[in-house]
Backbone as CSV, one residue per row, in Angstrom:
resi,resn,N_x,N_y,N_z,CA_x,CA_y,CA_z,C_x,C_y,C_z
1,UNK,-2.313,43.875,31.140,-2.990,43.378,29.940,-2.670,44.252,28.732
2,UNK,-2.539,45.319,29.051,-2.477,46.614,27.746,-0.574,46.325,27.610
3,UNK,-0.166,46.065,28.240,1.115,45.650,28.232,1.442,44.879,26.996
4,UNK,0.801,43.455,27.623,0.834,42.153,27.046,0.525,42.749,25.182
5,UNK,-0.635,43.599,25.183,-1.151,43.880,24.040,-0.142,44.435,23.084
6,UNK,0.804,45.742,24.051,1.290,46.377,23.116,2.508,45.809,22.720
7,UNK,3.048,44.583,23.726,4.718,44.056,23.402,3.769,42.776,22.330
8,UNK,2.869,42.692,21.636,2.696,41.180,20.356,2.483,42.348,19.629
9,UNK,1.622,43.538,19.599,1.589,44.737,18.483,3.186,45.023,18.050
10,UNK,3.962,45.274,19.070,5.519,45.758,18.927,6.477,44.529,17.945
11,UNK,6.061,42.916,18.791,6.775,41.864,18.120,5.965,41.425,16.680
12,UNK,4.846,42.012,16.124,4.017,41.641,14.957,5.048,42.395,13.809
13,UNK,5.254,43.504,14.412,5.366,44.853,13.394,6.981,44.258,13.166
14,UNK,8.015,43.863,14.164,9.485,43.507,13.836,9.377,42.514,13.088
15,UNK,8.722,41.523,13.368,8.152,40.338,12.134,8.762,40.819,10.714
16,UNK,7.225,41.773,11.056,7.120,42.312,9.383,8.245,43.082,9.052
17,UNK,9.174,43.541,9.854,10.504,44.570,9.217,11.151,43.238,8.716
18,UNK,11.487,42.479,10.140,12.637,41.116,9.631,12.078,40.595,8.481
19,UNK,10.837,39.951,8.044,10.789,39.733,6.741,11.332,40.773,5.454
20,UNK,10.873,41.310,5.824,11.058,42.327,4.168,12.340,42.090,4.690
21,UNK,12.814,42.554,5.519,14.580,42.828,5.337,15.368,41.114,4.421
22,UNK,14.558,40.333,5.143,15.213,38.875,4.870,14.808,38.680,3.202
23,UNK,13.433,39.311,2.830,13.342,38.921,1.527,14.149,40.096,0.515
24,UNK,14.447,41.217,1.015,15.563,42.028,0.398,17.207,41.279,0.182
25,UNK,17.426,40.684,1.673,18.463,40.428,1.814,18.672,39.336,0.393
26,UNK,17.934,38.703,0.466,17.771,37.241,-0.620,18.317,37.931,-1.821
27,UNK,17.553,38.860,-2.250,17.754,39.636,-3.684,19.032,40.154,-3.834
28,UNK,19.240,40.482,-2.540,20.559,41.208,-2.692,21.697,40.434,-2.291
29,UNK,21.557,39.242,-1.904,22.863,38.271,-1.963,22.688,37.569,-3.401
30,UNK,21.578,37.140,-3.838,22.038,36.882,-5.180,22.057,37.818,-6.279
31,UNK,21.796,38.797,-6.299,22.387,39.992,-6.937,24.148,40.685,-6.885
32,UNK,24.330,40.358,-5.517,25.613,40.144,-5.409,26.429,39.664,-5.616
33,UNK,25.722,38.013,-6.209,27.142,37.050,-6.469,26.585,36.816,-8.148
34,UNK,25.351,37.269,-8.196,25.534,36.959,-10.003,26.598,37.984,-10.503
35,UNK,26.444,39.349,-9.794,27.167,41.095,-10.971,28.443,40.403,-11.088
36,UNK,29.289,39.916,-9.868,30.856,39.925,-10.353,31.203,38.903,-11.363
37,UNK,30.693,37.911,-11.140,30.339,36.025,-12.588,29.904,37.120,-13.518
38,UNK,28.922,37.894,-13.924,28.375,38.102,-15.314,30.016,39.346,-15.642
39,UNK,30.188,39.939,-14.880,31.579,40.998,-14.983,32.401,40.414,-15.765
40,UNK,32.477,39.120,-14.665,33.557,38.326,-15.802,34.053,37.864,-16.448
41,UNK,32.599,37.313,-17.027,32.099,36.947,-18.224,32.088,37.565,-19.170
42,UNK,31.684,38.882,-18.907,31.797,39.927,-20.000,33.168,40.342,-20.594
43,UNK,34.045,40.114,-19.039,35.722,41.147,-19.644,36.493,39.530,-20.276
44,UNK,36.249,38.422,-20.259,36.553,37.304,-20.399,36.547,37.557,-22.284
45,UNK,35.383,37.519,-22.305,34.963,38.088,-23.404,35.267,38.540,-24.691
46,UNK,35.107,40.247,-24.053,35.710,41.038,-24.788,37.343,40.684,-25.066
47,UNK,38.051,40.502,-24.058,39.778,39.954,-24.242,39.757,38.996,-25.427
48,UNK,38.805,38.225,-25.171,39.041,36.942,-26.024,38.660,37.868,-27.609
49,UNK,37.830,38.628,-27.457,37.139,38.511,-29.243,38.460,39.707,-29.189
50,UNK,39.138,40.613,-28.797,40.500,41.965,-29.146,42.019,40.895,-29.689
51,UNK,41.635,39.480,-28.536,42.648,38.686,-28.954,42.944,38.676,-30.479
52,UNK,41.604,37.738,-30.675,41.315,37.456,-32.157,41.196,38.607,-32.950
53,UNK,41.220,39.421,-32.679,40.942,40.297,-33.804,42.200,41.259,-34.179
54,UNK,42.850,41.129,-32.836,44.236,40.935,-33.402,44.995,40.937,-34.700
55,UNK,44.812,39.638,-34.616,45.383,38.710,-35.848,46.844,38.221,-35.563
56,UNK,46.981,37.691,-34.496,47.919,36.809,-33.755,48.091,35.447,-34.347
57,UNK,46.798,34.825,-34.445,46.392,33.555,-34.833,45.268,33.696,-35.991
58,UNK,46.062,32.567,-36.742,44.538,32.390,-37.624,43.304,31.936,-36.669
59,UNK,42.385,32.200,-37.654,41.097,31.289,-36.994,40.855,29.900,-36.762
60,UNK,41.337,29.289,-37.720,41.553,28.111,-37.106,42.117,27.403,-36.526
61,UNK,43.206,28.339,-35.883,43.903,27.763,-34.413,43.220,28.466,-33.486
62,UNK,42.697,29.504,-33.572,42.398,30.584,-32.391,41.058,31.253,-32.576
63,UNK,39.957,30.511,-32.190,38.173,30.629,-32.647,37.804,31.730,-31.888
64,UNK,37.085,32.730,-32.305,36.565,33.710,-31.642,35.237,33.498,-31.087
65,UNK,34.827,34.082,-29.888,33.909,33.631,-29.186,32.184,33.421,-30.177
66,UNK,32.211,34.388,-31.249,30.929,33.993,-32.107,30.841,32.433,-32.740
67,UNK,32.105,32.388,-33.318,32.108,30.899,-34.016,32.389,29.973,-33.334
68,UNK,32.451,29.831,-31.871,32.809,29.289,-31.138,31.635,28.856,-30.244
69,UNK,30.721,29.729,-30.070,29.749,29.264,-29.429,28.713,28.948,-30.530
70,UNK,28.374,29.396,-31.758,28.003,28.545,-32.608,28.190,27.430,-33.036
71,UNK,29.173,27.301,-33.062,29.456,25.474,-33.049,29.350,24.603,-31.682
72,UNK,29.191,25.678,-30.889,28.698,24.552,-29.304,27.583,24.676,-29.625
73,UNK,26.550,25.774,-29.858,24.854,25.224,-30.128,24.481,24.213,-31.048
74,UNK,25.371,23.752,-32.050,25.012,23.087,-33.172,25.356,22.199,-32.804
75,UNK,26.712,21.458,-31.858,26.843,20.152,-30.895,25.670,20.005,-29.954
76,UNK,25.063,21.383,-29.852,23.802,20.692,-28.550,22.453,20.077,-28.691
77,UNK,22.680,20.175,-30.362,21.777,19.503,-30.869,21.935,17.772,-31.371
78,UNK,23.181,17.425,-30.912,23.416,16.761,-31.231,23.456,15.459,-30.117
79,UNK,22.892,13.970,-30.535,23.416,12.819,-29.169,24.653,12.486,-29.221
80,UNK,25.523,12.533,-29.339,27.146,12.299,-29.632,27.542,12.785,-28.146
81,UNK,26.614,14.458,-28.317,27.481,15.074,-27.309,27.147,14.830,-25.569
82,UNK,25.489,14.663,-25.809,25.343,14.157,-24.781,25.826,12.809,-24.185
83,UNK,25.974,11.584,-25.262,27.042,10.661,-24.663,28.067,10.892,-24.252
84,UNK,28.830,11.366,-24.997,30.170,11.929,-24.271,30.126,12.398,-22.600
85,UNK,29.249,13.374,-22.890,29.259,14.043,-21.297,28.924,12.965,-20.092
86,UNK,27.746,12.442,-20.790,27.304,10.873,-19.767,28.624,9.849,-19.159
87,UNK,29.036,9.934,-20.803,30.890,8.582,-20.244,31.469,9.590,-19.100
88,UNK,31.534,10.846,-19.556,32.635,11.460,-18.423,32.169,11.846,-17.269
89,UNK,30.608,11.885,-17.049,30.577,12.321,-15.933,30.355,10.524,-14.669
90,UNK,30.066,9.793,-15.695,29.919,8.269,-15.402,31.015,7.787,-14.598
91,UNK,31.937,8.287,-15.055,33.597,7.902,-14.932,34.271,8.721,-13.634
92,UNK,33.619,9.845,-14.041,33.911,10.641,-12.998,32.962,10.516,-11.646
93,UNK,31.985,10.004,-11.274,31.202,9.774,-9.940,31.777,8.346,-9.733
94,UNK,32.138,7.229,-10.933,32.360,5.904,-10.197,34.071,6.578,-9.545
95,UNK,34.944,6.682,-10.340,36.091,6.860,-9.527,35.852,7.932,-8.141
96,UNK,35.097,9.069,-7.957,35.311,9.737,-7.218,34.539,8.890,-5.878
97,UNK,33.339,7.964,-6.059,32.613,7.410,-4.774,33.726,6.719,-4.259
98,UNK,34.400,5.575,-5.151,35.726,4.650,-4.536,36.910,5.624,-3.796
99,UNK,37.272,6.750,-4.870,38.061,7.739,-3.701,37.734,7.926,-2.461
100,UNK,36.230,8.242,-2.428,35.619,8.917,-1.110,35.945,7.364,-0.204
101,UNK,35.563,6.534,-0.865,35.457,5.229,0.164,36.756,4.896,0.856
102,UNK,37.774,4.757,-0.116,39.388,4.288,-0.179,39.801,5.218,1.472
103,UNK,39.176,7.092,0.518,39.906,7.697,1.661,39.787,7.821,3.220
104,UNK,37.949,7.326,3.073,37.245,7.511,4.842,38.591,6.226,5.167
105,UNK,38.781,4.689,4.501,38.818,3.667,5.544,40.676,4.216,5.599
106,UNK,41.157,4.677,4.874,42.381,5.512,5.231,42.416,6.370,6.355
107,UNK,41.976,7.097,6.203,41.914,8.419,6.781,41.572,7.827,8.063
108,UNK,39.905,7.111,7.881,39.978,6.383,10.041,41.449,5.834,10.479
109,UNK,41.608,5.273,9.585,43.051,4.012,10.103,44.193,4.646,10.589
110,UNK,44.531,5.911,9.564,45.504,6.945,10.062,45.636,7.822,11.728
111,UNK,43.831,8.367,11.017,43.744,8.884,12.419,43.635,8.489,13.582
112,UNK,43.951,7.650,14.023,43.714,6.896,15.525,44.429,6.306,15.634
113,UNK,45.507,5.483,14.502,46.477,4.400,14.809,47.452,5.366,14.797
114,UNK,48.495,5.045,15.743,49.488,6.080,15.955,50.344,4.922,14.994
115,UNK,50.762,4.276,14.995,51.721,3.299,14.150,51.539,3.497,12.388
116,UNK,50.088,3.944,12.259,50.426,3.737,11.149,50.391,5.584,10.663
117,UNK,50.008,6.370,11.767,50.491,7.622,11.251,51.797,8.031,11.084
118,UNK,52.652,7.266,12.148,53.924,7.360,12.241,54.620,6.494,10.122
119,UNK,53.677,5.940,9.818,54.313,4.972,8.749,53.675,5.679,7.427
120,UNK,52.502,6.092,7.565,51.833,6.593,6.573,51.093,7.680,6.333
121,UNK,51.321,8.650,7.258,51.201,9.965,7.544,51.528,10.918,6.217
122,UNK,53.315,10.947,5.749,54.034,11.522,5.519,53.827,11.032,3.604
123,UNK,53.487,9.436,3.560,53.361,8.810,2.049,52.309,9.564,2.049
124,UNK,51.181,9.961,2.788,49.762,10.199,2.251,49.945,11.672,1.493
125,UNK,50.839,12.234,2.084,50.517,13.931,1.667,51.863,13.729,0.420
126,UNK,52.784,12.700,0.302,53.598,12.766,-0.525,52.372,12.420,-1.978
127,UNK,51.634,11.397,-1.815,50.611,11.160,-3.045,50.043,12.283,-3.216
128,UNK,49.218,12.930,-2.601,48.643,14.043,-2.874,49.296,15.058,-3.873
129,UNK,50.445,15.307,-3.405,51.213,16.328,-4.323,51.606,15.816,-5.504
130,UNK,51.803,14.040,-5.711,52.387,13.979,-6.970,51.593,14.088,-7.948
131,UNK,51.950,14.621,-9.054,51.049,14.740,-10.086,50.562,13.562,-10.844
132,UNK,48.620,13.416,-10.745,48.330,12.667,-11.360,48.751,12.246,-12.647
133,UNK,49.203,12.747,-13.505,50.070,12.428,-15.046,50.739,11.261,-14.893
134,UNK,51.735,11.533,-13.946,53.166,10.536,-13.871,52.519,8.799,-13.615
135,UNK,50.927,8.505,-13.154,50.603,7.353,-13.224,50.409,7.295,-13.813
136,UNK,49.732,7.401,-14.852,49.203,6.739,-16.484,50.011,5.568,-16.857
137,UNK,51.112,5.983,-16.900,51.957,4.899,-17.687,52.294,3.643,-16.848
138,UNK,51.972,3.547,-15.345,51.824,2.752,-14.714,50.202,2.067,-14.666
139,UNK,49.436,2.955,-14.824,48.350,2.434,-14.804,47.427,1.638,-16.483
140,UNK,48.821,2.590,-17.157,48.172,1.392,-18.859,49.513,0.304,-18.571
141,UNK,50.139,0.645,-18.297,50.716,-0.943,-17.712,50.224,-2.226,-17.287
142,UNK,49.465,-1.445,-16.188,48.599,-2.716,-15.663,47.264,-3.520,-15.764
143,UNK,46.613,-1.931,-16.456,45.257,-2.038,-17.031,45.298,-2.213,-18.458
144,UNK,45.777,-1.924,-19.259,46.319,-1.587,-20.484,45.186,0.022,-20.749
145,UNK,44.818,-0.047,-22.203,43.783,0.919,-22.464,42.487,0.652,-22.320
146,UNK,42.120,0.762,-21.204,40.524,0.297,-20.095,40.435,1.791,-19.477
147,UNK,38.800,1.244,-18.841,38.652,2.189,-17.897,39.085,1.842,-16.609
148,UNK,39.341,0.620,-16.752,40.075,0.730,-15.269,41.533,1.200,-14.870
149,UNK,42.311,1.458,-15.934,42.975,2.583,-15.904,42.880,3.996,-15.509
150,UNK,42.120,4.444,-16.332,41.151,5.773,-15.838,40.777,5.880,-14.287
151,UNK,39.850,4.874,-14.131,39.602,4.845,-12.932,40.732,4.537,-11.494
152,UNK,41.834,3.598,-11.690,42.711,3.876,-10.974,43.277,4.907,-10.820
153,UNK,43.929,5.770,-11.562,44.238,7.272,-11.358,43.240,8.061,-10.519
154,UNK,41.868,8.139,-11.335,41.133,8.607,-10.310,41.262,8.812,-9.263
155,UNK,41.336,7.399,-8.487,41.149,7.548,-7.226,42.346,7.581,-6.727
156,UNK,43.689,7.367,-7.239,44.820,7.719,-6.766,45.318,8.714,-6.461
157,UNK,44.264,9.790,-7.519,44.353,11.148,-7.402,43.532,12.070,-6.493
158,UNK,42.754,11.649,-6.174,41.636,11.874,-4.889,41.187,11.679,-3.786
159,UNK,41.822,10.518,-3.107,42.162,9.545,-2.624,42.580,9.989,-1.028
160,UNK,43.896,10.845,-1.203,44.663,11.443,-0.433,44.202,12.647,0.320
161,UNK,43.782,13.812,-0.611,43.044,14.687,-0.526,41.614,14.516,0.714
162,UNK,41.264,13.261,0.471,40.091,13.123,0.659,40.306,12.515,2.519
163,UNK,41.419,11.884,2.559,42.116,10.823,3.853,42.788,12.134,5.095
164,UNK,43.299,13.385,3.943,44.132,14.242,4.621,42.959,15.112,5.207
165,UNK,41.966,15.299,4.491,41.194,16.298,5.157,40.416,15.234,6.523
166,UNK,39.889,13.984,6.057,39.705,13.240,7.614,40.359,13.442,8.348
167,UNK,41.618,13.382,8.537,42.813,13.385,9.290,42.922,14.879,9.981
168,UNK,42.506,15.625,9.290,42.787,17.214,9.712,41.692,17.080,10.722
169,UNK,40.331,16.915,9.930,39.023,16.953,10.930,39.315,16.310,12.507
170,UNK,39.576,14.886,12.512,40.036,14.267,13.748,40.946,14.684,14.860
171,UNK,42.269,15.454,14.164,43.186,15.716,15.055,42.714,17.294,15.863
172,UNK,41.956,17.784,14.688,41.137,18.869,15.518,39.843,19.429,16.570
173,UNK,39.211,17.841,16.679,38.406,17.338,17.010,38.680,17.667,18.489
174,UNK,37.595,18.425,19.368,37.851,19.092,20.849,37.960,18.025,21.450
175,UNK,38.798,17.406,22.682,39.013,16.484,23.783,37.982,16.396,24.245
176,UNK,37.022,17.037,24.712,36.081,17.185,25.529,34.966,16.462,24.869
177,UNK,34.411,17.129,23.757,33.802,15.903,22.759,34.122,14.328,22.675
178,UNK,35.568,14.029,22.756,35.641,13.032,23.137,35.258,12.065,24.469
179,UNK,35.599,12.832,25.323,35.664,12.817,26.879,33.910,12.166,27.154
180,UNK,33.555,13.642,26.596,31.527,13.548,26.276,31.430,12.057,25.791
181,UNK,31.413,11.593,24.860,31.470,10.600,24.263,32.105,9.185,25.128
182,UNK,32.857,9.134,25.166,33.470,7.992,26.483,32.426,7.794,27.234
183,UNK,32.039,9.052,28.195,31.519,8.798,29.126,29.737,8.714,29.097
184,UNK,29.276,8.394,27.804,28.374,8.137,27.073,28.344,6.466,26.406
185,UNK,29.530,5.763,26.632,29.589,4.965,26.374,29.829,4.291,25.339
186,UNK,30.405,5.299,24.064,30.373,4.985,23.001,31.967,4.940,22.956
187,UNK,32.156,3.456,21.980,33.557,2.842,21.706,33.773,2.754,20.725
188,UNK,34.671,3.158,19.895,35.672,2.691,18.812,34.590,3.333,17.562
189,UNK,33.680,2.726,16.456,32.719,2.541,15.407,31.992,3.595,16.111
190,UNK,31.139,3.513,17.361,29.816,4.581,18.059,30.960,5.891,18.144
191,UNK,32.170,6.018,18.758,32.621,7.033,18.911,32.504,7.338,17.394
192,UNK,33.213,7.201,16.438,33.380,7.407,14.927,32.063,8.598,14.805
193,UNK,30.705,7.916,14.818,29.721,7.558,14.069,29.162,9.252,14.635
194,UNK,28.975,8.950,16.093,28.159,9.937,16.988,28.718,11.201,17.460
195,UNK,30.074,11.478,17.312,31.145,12.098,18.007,32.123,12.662,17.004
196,UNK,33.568,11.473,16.688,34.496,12.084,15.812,34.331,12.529,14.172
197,UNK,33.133,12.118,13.428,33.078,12.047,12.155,32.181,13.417,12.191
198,UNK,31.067,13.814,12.938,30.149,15.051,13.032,31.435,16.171,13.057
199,UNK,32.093,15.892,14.174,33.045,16.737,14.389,33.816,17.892,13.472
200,UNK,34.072,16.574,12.384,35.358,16.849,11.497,34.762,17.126,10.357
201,UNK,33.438,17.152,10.098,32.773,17.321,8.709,33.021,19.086,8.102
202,UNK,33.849,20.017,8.967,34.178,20.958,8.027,35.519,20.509,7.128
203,UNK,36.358,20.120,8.053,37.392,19.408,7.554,37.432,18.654,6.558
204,UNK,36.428,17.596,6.593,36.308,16.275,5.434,35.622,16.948,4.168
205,UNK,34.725,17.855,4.421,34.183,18.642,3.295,35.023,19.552,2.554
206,UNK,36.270,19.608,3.107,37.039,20.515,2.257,37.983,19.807,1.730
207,UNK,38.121,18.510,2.159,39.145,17.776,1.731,38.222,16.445,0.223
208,UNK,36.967,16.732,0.595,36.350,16.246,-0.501,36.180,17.237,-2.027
209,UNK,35.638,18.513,-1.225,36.438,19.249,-2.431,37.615,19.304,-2.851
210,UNK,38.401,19.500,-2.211,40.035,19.261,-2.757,39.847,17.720,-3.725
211,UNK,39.316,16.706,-3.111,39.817,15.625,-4.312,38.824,15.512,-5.285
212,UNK,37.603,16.555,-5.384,37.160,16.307,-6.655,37.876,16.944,-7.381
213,UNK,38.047,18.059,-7.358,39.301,18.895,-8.174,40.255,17.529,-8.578
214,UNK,41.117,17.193,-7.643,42.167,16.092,-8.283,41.316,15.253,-8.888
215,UNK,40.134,14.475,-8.806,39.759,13.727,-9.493,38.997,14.089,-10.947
216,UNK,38.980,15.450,-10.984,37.891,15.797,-12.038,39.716,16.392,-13.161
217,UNK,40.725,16.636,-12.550,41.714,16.680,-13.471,42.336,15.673,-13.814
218,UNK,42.552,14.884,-13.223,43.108,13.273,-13.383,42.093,12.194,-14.442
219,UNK,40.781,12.792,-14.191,40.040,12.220,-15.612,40.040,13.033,-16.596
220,UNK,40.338,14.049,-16.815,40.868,14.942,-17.969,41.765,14.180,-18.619
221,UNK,42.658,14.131,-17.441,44.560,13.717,-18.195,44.043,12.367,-19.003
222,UNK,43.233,11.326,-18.171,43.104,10.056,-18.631,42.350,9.969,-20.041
223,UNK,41.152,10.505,-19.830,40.501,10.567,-21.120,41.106,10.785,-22.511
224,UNK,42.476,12.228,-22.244,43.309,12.462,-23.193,44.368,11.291,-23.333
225,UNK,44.899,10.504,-22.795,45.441,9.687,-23.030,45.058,8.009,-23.303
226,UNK,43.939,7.643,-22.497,43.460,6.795,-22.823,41.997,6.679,-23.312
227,UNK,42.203,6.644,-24.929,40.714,6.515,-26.078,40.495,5.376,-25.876
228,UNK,39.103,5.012,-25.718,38.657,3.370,-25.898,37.551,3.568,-26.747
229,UNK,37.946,2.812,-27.875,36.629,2.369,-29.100,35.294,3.113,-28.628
230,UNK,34.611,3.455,-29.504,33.253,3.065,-29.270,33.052,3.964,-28.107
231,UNK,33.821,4.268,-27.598,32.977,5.158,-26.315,33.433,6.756,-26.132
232,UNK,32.491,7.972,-26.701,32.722,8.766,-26.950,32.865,9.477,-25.348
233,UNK,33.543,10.653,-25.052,33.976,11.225,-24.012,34.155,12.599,-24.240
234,UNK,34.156,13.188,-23.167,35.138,15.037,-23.685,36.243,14.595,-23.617
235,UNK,37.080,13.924,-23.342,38.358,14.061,-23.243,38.754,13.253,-24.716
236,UNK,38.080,12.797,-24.965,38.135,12.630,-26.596,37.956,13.464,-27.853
237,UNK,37.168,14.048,-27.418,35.925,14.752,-28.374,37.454,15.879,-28.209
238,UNK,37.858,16.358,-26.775,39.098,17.387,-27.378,40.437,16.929,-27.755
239,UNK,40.802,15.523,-27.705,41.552,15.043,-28.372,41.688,14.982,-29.832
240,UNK,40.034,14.825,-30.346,39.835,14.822,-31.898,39.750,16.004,-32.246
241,UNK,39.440,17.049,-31.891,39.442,18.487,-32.040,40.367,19.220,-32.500
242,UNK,41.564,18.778,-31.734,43.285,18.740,-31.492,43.872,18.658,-32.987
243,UNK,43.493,17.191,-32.906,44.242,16.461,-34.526,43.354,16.964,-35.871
244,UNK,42.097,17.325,-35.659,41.899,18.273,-36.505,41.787,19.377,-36.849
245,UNK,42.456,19.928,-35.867,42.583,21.277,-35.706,41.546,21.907,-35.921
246,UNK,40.603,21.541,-35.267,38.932,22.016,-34.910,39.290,23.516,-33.929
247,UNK,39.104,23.921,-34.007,39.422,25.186,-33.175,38.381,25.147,-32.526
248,UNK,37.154,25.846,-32.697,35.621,25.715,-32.563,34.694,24.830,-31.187
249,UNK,35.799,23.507,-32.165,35.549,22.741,-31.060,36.354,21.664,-29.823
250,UNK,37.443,22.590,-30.423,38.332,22.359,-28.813,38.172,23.281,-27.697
251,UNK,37.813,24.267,-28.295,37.787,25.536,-27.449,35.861,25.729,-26.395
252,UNK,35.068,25.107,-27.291,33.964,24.791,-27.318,33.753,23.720,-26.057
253,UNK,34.530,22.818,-25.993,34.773,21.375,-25.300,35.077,21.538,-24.118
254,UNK,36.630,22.479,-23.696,36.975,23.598,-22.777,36.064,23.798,-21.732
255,UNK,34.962,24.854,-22.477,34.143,25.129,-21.664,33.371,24.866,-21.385
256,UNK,32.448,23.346,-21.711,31.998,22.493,-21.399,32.716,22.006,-20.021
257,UNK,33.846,21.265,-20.079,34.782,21.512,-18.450,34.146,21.882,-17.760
258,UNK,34.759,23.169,-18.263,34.765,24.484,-16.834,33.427,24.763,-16.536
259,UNK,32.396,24.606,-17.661,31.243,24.626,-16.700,30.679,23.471,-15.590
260,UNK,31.044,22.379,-16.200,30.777,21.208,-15.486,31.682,21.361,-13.954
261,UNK,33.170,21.836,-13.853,33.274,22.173,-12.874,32.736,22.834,-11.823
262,UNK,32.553,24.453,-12.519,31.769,25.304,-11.702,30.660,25.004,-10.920
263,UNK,29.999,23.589,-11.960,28.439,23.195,-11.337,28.617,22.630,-10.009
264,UNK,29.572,21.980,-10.446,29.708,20.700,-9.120,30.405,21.614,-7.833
265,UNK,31.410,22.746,-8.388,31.860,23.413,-6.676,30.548,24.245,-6.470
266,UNK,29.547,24.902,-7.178,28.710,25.383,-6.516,28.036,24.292,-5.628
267,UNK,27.607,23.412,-5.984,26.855,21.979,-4.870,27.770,22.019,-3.381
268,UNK,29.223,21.887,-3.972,30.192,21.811,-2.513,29.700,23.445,-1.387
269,UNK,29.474,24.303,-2.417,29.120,25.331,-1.883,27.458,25.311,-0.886
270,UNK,26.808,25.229,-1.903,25.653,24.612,-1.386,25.574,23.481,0.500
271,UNK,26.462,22.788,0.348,26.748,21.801,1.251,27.230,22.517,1.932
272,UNK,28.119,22.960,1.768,29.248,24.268,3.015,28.092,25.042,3.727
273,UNK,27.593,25.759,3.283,26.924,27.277,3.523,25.476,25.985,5.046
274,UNK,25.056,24.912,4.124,24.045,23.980,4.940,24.622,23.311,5.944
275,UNK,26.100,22.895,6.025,26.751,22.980,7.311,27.181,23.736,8.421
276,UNK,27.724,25.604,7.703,27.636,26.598,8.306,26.683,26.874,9.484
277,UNK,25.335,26.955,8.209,23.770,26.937,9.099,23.690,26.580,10.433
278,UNK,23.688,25.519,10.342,23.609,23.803,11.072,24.402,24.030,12.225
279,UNK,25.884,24.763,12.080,26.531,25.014,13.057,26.587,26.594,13.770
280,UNK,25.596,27.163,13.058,25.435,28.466,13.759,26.406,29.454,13.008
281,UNK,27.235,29.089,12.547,28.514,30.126,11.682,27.691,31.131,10.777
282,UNK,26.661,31.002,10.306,26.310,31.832,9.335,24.882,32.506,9.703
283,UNK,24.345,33.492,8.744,22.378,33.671,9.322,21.851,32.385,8.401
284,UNK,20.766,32.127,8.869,19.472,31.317,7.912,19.696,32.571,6.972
């Protein structure tokens, strides 16, 4: 009994270490990943304002980070800008869901049909590499200046990325899992569903990041090339920037981007680290 007593006294007290340690740990993993981002923010920075001060460039080709982010606070007051961001990020979730879609019914078809891996294996990773640019002019061909231009690239550009990483997931997919599965009774769609698709979700998750990247540059390219009336965009807003040699606010626009990027791979991150979990790879 005095036993019993002293091993829940012994497991109370590790409790209480493992907490504090876990609520230290917290502080100190995000303390860890803010110092090197704010580092580089800072030396980003400073380079940029030694650039300018230079005197390499005038200022109004080459905005220094004060007048530069002053004229982004004075756009953030503004609805122009928030439309813009709305068209592009609008543009950018419809083309990227059809990518995701295009690439699962690819990517299944590939992976399991030996005929058509043998036929379309080799085109899939050839798309991938070509550079989204070189369609435009096929795609205002056919679309003229629409968004469905835009949006075809999109997903032409994401597409692949998205089919190749299925494809990776599947072929890596343990036999035995399969085997499990067979002999569970599950065929063709149930295998997919219960078995090969769980499987491969490190795979498909990296290959979905890979095509937002292609898809979040391929609506860059488009936006810069194809303006449509009436509907304001970033890829406009730095097109007009351009021709007026807005410095301020091309440079301003930029990093609008890159933050919008950063946001969205932290989420992929987010998703990664909750799959990790899930699979034991990492601590809670």
């Amino acid at each position: 009994m005095a036993v019993d007593t002293h091993a829940r006294q012994l497991a109370g007290l590790d409790a209480l270490e493992l907490a504090g340690e876990r609520r230290s740990g917290v502080a100190a993993r995000v303390w860890g990943r803010a110092w090197p981002m704010l580092a580089a923010v800072a030396l980003v920075l400073v380079v940029w304002e030694l650039v300018v001060l230079s005197g390499r460039w005038p200022e109004y080709v080459f905005a220094g980070p004060l007048t530069t982010f002053q004229d982004l606070a004075s756009r953030l007051g503004e609805a122009e800008f928030y439309q813009a961001v709305a068209t592009t990020m609008r543009r950018a979730v419809t083309g990227f869901a059809f990518a995701v879609l295009a690439g699962l019914v690819v990517g299944a078809a590939v992976s399991r049909v030996k005929v058509l891996r043998a036929a379309c294996g080799a085109l899939i990773t050839g798309l991938q590499t070509m550079p989204s640019i070189a369609w435009f002019p096929f795609a205002i061909l056919l679309f003229g200046l629409t968004e469905s231009a835009i949006t075809f690239v999109v997903i032409l550009g994401a597409a692949p990325s998205i089919a190749n990483g299925l494809i990776t997931g599947v072929d890596y997919t343990p036999p035995l899992l399969l085997r499990a599965g067979h002999m569970l009774g599950f065929r063709r769609l149930q295998l997919y569903r219960h078995v090969i698709l769980p499987a491969s979700l490190p795979s498909f998750l990296a290959g979905l990041k890979q095509g937002w990247a292609f898809a979040w540059r391929s609506l860059m390219a488009g936006e810069l090339l194809v303006i449509i009336a009436y509907q304001s965009s970033l890829g406009e807003q730095l097109a007009n920037a351009r021709e007026l040699s807005d410095s301020p606010g091309l440079i301003g626009t930029m990093i609008i981007i890159l933050l919008i990027g950063i946001v969205i791979d932290m989420l992929f991150e987010v998703a990664d680290s909750a799959l990790r979990r899930r699979w034991g790879l990492s601590p809670v």
